[in-house]
C-alpha positions as CSV (number, residue, x, y, z in Angstrom):
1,X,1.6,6.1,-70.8
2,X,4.0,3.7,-69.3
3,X,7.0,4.4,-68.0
4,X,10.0,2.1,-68.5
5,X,12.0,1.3,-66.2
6,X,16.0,0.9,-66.8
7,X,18.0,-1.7,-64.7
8,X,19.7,1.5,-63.6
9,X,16.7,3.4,-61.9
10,X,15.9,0.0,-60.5
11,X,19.0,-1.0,-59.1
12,X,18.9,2.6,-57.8
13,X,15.7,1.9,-56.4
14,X,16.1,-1.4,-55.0
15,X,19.3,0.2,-53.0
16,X,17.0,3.5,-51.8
17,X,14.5,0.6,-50.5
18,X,17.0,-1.4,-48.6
19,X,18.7,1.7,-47.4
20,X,15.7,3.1,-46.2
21,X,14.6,-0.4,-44.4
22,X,17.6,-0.4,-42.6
23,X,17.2,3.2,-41.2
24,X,13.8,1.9,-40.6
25,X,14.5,-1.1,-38.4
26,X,17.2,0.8,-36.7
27,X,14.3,3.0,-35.9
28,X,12.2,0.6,-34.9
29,X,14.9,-1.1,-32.8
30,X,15.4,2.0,-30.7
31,X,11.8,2.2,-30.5
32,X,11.6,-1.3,-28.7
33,X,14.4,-0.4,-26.3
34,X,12.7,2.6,-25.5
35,X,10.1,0.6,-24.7
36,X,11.4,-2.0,-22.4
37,X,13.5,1.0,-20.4
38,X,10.1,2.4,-20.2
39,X,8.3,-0.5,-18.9
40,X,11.1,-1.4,-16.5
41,X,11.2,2.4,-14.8
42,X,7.4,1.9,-14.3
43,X,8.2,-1.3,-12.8
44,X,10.4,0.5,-10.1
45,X,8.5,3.1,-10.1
46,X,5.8,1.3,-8.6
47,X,8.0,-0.8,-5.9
48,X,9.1,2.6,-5.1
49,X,5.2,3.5,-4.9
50,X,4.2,0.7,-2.9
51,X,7.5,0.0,-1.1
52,X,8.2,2.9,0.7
53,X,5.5,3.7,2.5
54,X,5.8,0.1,4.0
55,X,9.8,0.5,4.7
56,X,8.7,4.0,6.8
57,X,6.2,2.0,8.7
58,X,8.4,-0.2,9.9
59,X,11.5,1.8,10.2
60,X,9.8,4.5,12.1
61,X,6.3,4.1,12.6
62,X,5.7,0.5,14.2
63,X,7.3,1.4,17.8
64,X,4.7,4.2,18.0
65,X,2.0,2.4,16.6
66,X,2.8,-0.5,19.0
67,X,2.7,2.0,21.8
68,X,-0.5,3.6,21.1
69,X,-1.9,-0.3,21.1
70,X,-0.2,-1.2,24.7
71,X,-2.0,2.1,25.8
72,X,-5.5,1.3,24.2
73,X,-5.4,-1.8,25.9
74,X,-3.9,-1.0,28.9
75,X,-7.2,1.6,29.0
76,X,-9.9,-0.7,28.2
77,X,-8.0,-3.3,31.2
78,X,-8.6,-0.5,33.4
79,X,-12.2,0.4,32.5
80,X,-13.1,-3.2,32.7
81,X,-11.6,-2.9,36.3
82,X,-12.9,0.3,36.9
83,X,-16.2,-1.8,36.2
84,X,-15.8,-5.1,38.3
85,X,-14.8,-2.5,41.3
86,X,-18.4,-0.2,40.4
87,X,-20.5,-3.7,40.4
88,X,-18.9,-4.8,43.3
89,X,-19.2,-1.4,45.0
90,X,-22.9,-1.4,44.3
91,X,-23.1,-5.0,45.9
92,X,-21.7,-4.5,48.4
93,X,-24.0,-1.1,49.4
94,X,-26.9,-3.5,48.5
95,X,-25.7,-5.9,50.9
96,X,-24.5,-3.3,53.3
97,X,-28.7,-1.5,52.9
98,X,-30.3,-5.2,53.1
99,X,-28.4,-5.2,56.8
100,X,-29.1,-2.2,57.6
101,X,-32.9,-2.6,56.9
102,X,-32.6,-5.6,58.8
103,X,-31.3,-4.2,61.8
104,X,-33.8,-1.4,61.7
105,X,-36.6,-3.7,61.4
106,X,-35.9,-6.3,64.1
107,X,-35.6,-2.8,66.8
């Protein structure tokens, strides 16, 4: 059985279409601006992420870090000092022994 249609239930129809396509692409326009605020809060989200742990190392962990690198090398200057002053210590007890020997061989 076929139903037939009157221009009545069709213009009713054709006006339940359009009215439900424009609820539709109201719908879907929300949906895209969702979207977009969505993307952009991720966005900051991850400057924020990446960002602040930079902005706290150089607002207030660079002049301590800086310090603790004068101090390591200040250190390793004075170990390489404390070095030269070992091998020259040790030299100069060689030197001081050779002399000694020397003396106590030509008695």
């Amino acid at each position: 059985m076929s139903e037939m249609y009157t221009d009545e239930d069709i213009d009713d129809l054709v006006r339940i279409n359009i009215e439900l396509t424009k609820e539709n692409n109201k719908m879907l326009k929300a949906m895209r601006r969702s979207h977009r605020w969505s993307v952009f809060f991720k966005f900051v989200w991850l400057v924020v992420l990446v960002g602040a742990p930079v902005v706290v190392y150089y607002l207030y962990l660079q002049p301590y870090v800086e310090e603790a690198q004068a101090l390591y090398f200040e250190v390793q200057q004075n170990l390489e000092q404390m070095r030269q002053v070992q091998e020259n210590f040790q030299a100069s007890v060689g030197d001081a022994t050779s002399r000694f020997g020397d003396l106590l061989r030509r008695e």
